[in-house]
Each structure stands twice: as C-alpha cells, then as structure tokens.
C-alpha positions as CSV (number, residue, x, y, z in Angstrom):
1,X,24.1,-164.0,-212.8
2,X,20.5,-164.1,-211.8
3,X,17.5,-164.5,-214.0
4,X,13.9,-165.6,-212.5
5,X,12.0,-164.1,-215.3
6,X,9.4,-161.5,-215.0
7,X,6.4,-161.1,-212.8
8,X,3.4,-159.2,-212.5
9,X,3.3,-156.6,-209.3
10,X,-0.2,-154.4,-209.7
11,X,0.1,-155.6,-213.6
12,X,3.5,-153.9,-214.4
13,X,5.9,-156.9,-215.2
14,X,9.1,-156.7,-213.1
15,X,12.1,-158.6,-214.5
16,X,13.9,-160.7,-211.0
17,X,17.5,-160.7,-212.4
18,X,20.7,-158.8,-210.3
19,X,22.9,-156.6,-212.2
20,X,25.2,-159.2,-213.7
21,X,22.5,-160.6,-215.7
22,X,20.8,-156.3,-216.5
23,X,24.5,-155.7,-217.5
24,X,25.4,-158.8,-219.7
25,X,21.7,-157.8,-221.5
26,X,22.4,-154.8,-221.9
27,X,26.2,-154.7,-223.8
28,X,25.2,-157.6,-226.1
29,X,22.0,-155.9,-227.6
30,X,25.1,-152.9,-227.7
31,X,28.0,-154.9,-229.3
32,X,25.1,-156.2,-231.9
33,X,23.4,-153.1,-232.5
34,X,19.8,-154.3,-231.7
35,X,17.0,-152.6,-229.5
36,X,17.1,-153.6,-225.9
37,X,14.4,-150.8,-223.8
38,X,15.5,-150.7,-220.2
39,X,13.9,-149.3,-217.0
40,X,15.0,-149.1,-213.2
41,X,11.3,-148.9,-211.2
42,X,10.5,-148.2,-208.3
43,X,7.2,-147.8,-206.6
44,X,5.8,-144.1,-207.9
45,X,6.8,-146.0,-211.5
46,X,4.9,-148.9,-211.2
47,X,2.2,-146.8,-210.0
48,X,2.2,-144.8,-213.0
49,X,1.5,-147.6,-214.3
50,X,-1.4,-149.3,-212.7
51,X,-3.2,-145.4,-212.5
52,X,-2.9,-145.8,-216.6
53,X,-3.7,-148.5,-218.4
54,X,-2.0,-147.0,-221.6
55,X,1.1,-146.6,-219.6
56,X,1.2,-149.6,-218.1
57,X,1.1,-151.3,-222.1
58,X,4.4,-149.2,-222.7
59,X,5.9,-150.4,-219.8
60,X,5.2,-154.2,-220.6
61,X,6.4,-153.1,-223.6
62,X,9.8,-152.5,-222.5
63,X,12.4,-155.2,-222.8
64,X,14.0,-155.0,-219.5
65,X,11.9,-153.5,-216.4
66,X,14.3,-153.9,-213.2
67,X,13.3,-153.2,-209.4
68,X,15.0,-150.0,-209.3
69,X,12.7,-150.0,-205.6
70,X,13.9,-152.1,-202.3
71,X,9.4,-152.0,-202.0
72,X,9.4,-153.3,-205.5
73,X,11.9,-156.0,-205.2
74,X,10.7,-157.3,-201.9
75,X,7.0,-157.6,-203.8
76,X,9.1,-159.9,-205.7
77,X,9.9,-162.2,-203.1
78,X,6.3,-161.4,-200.8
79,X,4.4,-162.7,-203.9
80,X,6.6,-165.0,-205.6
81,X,8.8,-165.9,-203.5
82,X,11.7,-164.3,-205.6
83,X,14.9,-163.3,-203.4
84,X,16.7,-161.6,-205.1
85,X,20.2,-159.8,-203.4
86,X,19.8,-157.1,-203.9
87,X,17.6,-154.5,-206.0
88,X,18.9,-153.3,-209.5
89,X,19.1,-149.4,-208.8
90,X,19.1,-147.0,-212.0
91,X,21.8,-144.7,-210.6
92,X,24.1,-147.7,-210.1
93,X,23.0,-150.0,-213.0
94,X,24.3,-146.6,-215.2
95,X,27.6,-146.8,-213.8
96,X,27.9,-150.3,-214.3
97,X,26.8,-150.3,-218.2
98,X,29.3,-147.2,-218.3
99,X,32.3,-149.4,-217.1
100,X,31.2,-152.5,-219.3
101,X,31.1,-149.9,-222.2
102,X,34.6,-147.9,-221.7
103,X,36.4,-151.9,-221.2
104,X,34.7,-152.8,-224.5
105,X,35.2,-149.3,-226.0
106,X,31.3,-149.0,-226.7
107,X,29.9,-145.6,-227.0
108,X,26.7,-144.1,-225.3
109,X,24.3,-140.6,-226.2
110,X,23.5,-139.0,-223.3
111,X,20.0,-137.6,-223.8
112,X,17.6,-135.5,-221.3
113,X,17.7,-132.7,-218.2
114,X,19.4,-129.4,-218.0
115,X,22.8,-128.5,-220.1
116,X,24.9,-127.9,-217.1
117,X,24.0,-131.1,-215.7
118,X,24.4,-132.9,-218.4
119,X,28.5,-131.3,-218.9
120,X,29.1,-132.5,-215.2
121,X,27.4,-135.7,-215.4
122,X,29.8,-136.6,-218.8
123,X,32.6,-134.7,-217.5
124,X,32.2,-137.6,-214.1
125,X,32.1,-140.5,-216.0
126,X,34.6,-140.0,-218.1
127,X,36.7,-139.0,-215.2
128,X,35.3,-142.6,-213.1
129,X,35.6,-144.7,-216.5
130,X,38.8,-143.2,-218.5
131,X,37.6,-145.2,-221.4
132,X,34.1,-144.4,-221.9
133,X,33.5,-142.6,-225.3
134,X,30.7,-140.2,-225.2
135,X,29.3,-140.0,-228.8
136,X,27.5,-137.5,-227.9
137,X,24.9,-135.6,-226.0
138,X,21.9,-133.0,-225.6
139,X,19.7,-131.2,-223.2
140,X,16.1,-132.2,-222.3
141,X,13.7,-128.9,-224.3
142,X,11.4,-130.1,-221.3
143,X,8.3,-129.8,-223.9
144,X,7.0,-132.5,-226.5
145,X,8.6,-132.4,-229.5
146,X,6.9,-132.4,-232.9
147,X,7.4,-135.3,-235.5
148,X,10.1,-133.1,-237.7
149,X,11.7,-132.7,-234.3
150,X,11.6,-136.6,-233.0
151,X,13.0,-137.5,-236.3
152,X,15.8,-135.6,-236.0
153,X,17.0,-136.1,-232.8
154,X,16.8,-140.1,-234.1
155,X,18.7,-138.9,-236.8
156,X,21.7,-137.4,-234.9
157,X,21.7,-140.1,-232.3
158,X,21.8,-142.8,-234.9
159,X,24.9,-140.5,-236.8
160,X,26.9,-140.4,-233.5
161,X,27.8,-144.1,-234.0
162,X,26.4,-144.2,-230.4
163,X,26.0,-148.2,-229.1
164,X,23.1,-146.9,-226.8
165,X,21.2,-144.0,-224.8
166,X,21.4,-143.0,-221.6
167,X,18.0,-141.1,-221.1
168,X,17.2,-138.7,-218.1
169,X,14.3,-137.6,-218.0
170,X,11.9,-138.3,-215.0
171,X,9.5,-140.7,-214.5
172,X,7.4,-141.9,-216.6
173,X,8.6,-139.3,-219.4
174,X,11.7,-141.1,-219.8
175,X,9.9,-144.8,-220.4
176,X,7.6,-143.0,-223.0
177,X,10.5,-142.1,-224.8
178,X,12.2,-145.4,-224.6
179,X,9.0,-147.1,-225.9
180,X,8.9,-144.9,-228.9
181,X,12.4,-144.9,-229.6
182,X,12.7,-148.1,-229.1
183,X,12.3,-149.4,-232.8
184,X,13.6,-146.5,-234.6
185,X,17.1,-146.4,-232.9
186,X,17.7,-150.3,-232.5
187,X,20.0,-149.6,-229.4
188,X,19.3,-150.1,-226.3
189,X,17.8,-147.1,-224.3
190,X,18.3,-146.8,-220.7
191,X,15.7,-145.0,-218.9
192,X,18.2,-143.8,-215.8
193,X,16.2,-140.6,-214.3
194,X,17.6,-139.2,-211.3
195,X,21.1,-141.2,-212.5
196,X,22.2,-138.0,-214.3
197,X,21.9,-135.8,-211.3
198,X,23.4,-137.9,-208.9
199,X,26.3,-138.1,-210.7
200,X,26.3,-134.9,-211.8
201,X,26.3,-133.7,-208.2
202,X,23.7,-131.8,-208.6
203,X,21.3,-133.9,-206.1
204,X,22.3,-135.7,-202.8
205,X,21.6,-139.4,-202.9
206,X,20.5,-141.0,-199.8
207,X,22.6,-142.5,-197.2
208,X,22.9,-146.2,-198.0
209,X,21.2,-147.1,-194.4
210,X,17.6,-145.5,-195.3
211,X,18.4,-146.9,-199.3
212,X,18.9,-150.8,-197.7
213,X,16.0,-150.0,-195.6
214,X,13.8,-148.6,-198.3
215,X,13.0,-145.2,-196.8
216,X,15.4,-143.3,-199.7
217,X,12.0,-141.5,-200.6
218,X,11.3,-140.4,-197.3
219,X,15.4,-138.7,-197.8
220,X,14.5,-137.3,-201.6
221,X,10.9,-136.1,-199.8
222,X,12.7,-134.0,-197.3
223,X,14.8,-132.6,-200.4
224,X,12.2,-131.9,-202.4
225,X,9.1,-131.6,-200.5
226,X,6.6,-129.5,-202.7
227,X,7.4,-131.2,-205.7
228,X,7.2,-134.8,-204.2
229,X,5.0,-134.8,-201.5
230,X,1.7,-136.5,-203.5
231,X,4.0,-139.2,-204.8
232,X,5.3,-140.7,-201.9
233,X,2.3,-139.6,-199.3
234,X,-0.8,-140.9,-201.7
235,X,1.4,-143.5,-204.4
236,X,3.2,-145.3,-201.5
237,X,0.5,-146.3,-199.1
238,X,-1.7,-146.8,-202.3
239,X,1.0,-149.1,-203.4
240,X,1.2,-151.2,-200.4
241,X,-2.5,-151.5,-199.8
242,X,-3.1,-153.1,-203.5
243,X,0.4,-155.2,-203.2
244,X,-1.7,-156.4,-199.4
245,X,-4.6,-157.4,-201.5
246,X,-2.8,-159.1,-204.8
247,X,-0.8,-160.8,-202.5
248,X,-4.1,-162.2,-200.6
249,X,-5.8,-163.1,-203.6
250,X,-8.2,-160.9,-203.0
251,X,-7.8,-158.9,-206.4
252,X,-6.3,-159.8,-209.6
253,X,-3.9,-157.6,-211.7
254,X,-3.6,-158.5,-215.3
255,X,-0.6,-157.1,-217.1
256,X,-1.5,-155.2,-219.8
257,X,-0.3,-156.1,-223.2
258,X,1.3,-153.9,-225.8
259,X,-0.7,-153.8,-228.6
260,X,0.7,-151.0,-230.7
261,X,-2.1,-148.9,-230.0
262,X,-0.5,-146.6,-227.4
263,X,-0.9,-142.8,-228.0
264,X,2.3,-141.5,-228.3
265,X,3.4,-138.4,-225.9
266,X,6.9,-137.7,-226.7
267,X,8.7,-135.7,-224.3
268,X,12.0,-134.0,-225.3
C-alpha cells in the first residue's frame, strides 16, 4: 500500500498512492459513513484546472485526487521524484471499490449519463461482482439542476442506504458535483467518468499497449474526433510545455486553496 502524499502539478494537487491505499480510503470512509470526495485525473483534468482558478479550488478541495493519467503520474516522478507503479485509472479504480464493496456487502448509487447505459453498466457489475448491492441509480438530465432539484436527488441518495456514489458524468462536471455533494451526503463520491461507458460497453477502451504508453488519448481521439480534438491537440502540448517549465523552475504554480467561496454550477 503506497502513500507519498500529495503534490502540486500546474497547482492541482495530485495524491502519489497505488490502488491498495485509493481502495482501503475509500471502503473505510464507506463502512463509517463519512465524506471521502474522490477523482481519477488525467491531463485535460488538471488542465481544467490550471485554465480556472475557481476550479482548481474545488479540485484541492477534493479528498482524494489520483493520477487517473500515465502524463500525470510520470509528472509525479519528473518533479518529485515519486515512482509510483503504476497510475490509479478511474475505470479500474471503479471496479476495484465495486469488489471491496460486494465482499463487505456495502452498497453504491450510481448517478450520471444516459439510462441505457446506466442498465448495462449495473447489469455488468453485478454480473463481475455477484455480491455488489446497487442501492440504487439514475440518469444524468444533462442540464443544471435547480436547488429544489439538488436537494432531492441528496434526499433519495441519502434514503437508498447507499455507502457511496459512483458519479459519471464527464470531466470536470463530475468533480463539481462531488465538491458540492461532498458535505451534504457524507459518503464518499467517486468521480469515475468514462468508467460507466466502458463497462457498459458502450465505448471501446484502448488497447493496454498505447494505455502503458500513454497515447490512450490519441485511441479515444480517433473515436471521437470532433468532440475531442481541442482537448488533446491544444490541452496536451499546453500541458507539457508548463510541466517543462515548473519542472525547470522557471515558473511557479501555487495550488489554490478552497476557501468556500466557489460558485457553485451543479450539473445533473
């Protein structure tokens, strides 16, 4: 079980730990019913980040940030000399809190994209983890929801009984949500994106060659090229070039603190 505590890449603070340790986090604040905010990054999320300063407070907010990224874990080790084994990827992290939860008969809300996906990603866990209780679940409405409608959902996620939320939907929507949540529910929230369409089916993953070599954007770009072609072709090189300079010393990169102040966007 790893943990090298957190460090800043670009100001976003990146938590060096391996799944063991993301895991064992994660099913105690469960089992004890106590808030526990987690996200898997890679780079377009820490860059969503450093292009906005009130994002970047919510995401130093967060309890658990992981380096979702193979770019974001090897900043770890480039500038801090962090090496970790491997990166702590959202897709997999999921199924690894879903087998802790079905051995320790823990329940989990699934919350976020469309209603077909959301039937075939439940329908395949439940199938992988035999013993996984699903307290319950609901569709993204893919618009912000008003405050009569955020206290409701709180309301029937907190009447499920559920031990914690597994919450898909995209990046950085997701992490707002798990910042505001965070408090009200007092279970930890596991921002998982692309975790719910993966194992849905519904989206190919990349092979595990271009994901140990970092290129699984370049796979998802070929996928989905109008939608994610100004991520990867502006956010990664920008990425890179500002990692290049923080890791010269030639500019500093002060993580934001949360100071309660954020504007809240909520995204259901």
């Amino acid at each position: 079980m790893i943990n090298e505590g957190k460090y800043p890449i670009l100001g976003i603070n990146i938590h060096a730990v391996d799944y063991d340790f993301a895991v064992a986090t994660i099913v105690s604040a469960a089992e004890q019913k106590r808030p526990c905010s987690v996200s898997a990054l890679a780079v377009h999320g820490v860059m969503t980040g450093f292009l906005d300063p009130v994002h970047a407070r919510r995401l130093n907010g967060l309890d658990l940030v992981v380096p979702d990224g193979q770019p974001v874990r090897w900043a770890l080790w480039w500038l801090y000399k962090k090496k970790l084994p491997d990166r702590v990827y959202g897709p997999n992290l999921t199924l690894h809190v879903a087998q802790a939860f079905a051995e320790r008969g823990l329940l989990v809300y699934l919350y976020g994209s469309k209603s077909e996906t959301l039937s075939r990603f439940a329908q395949n866990l439940t199938q992988s983890f035999p013993g996984l209780k699903i307290a319950g679940m609901e569709p993204s409405k893919f618009r912000r929801l008003n405050a009569d409608e955020r206290i409701e959902l709180a309301e029937r996620i907190k009447a499920s009984g559920a031990n914690a939320v597994f919450v898909g939907l995209g990046c950085p929507r997701q992490e707002v949500w798990a910042y505001e949540y965070r408090d009200i529910l007092s279970i930890p929230i596991l921002a998982v994106g692309a975790a719910f369409d993966f194992h849905a089916g519904t989206l190919p993953q990349a092979p595990k060659l271009l994901q140990d070599y970092g290129l699984e954007w370049f796979f998802r770009l070929i996928q989905e090229p109008r939608r994610l072609w100004q991520r990867y072709l502006f956010l990664n090189p920008l990425y890179l070039w500002n990692v290049f300079l923080q890791y010269w010393g030639l500019k500093k990169f002060i993580p934001a603190r949360p100071d309660g102040s954020e504007k809240i966007e909520s995204y259901g």
